[in-house]
MIDOSE-1310 file (N, C-alpha, C; in nm, 2 decimals, decimal comma, always signed):
residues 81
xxxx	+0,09/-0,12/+0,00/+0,00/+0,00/+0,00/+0,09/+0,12/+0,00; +0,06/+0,16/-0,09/+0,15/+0,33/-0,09/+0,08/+0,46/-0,02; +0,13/+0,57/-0,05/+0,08/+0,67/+0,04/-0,02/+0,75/-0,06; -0,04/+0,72/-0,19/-0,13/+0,70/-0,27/-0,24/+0,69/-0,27
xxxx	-0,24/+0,55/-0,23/-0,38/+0,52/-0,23/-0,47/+0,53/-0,08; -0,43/+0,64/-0,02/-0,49/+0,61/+0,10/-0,52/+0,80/+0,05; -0,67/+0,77/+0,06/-0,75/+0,91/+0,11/-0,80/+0,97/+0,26; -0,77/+1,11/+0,25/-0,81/+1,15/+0,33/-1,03/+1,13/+0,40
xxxx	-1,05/+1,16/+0,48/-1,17/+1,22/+0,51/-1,24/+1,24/+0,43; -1,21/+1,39/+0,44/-1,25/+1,48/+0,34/-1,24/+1,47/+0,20; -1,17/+1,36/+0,14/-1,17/+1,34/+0,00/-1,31/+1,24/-0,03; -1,33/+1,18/+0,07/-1,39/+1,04/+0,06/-1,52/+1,13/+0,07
xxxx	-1,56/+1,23/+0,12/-1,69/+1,31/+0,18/-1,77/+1,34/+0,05; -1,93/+1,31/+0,04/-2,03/+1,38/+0,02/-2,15/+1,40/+0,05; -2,19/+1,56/-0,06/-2,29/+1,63/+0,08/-2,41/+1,51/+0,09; -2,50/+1,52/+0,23/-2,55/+1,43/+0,25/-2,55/+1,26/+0,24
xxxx	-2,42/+1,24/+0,27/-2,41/+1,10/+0,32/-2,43/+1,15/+0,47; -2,41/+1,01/+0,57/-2,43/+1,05/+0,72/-2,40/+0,90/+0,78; -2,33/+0,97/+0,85/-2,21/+0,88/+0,92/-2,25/+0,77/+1,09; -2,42/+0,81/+1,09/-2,44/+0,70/+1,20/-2,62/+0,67/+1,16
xxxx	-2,68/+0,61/+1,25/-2,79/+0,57/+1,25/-2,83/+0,60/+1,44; -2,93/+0,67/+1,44/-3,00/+0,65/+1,59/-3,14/+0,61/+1,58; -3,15/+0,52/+1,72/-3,31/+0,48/+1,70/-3,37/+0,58/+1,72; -3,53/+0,61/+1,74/-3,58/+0,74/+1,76/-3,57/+0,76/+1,91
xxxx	-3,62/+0,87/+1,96/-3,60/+0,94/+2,10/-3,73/+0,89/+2,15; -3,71/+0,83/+2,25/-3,79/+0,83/+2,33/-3,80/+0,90/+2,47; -3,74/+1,04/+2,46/-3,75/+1,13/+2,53/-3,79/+1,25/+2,50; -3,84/+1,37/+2,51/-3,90/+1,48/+2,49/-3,76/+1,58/+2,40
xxxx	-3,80/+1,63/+2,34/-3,68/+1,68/+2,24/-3,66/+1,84/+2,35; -3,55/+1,88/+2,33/-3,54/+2,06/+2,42/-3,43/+2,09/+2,27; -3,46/+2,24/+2,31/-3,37/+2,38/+2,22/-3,26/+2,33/+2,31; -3,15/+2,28/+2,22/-3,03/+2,27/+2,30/-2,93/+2,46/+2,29
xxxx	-3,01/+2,52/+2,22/-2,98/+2,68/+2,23/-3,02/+2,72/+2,33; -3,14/+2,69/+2,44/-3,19/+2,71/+2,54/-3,08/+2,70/+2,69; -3,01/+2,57/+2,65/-3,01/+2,50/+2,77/-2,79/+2,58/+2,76; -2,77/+2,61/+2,69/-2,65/+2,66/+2,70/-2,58/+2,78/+2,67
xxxx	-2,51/+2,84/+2,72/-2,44/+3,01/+2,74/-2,48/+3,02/+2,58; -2,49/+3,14/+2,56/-2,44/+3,23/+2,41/-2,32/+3,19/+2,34; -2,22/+3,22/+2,43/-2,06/+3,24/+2,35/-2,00/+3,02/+2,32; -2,11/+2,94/+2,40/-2,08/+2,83/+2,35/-2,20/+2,76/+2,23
xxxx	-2,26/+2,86/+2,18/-2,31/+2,80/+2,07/-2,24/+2,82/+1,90; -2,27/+2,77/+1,86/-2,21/+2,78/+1,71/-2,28/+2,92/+1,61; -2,22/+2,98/+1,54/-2,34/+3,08/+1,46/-2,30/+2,96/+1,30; -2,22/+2,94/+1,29/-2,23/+2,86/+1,14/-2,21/+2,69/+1,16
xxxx	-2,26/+2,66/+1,08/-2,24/+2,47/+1,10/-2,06/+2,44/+1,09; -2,02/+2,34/+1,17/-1,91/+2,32/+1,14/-1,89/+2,22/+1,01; -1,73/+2,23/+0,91/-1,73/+2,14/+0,79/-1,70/+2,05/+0,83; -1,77/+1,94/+0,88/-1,74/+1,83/+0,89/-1,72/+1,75/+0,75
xxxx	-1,66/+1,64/+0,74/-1,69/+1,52/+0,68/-1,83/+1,44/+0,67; -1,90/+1,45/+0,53/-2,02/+1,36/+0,52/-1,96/+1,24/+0,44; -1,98/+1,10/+0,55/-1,96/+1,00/+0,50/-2,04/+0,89/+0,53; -2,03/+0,77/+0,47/-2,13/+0,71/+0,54/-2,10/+0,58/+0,65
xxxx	-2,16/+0,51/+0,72/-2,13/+0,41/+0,80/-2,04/+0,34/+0,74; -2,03/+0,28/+0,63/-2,00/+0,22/+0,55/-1,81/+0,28/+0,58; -1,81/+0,36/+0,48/-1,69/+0,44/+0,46/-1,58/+0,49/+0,59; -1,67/+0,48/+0,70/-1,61/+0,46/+0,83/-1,56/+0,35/+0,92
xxxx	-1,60/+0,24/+0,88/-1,58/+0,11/+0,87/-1,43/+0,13/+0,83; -1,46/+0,13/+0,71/-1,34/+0,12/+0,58/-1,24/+0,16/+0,65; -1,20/+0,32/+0,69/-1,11/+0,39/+0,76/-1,05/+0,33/+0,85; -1,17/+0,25/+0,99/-1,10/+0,18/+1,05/-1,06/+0,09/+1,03
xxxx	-1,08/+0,01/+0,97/-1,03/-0,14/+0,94/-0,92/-0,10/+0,86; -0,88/+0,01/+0,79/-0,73/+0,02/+0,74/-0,66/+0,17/+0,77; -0,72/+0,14/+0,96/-0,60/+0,23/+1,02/-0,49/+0,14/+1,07; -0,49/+0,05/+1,05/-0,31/-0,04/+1,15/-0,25/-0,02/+0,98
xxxx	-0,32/-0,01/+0,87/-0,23/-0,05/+0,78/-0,15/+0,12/+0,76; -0,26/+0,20/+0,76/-0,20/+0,34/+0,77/-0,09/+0,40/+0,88; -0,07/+0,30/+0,97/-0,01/+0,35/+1,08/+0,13/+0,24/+1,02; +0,12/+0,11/+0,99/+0,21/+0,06/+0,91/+0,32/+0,14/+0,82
xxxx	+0,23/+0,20/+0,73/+0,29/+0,29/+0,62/+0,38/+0,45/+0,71; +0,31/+0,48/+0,78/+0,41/+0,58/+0,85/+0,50/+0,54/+0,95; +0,50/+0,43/+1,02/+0,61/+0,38/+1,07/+0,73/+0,35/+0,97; +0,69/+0,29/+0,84/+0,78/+0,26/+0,74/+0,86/+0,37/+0,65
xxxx	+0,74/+0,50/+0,66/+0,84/+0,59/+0,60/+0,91/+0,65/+0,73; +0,90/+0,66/+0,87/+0,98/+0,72/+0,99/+1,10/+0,65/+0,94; +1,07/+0,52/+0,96/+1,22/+0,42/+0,94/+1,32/+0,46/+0,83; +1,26/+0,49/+0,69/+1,33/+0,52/+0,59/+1,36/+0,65/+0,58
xxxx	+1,30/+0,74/+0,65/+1,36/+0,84/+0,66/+1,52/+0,86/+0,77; +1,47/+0,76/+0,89/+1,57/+0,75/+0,97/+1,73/+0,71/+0,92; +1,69/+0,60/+0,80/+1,82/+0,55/+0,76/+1,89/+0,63/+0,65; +1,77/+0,77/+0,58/+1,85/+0,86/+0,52/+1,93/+0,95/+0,58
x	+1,94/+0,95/+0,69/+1,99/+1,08/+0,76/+2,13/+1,04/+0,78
């Protein structure tokens, strides 16, 4: 695996995928703008990554390999010096 073929997040992201599933609430919904200070709410949405369950999976299951590949370039870098 090269450094290639591994995408980021954000490359992988589009609008309207969605990255979990919840069952419905079986509790009464509140204005979470209600229940917390001014200066800790958001005025714009944050850019997250839209991806889906699926695609997150993916990531994990080939993070040891990604962690692989940077141990391997630390090492090759180490024996260039």
């Amino acid at each position: 695996m090269s450094n290639h073929d591994l995408k980021l997040i954000f490359e992988m992201s589009t609008p309207g995928r969605i990255g979990y599933s919840l069952p419905e609430m079986d509790v009464p919904e509140i204005d979470i703008i209600e229940c917390l200070p001014e200066g800790y709410v958001r005025e714009n949405e944050p850019e997250l990554p839209e991806v889906s369950e699926l695609d997150i999976c993916v990531i994990l299951l080939n993070f040891p390999l990604i962690i692989m590949v940077l141990i391997q370039d630390f090492i090759l870098l180490d024996l260039v010096r």
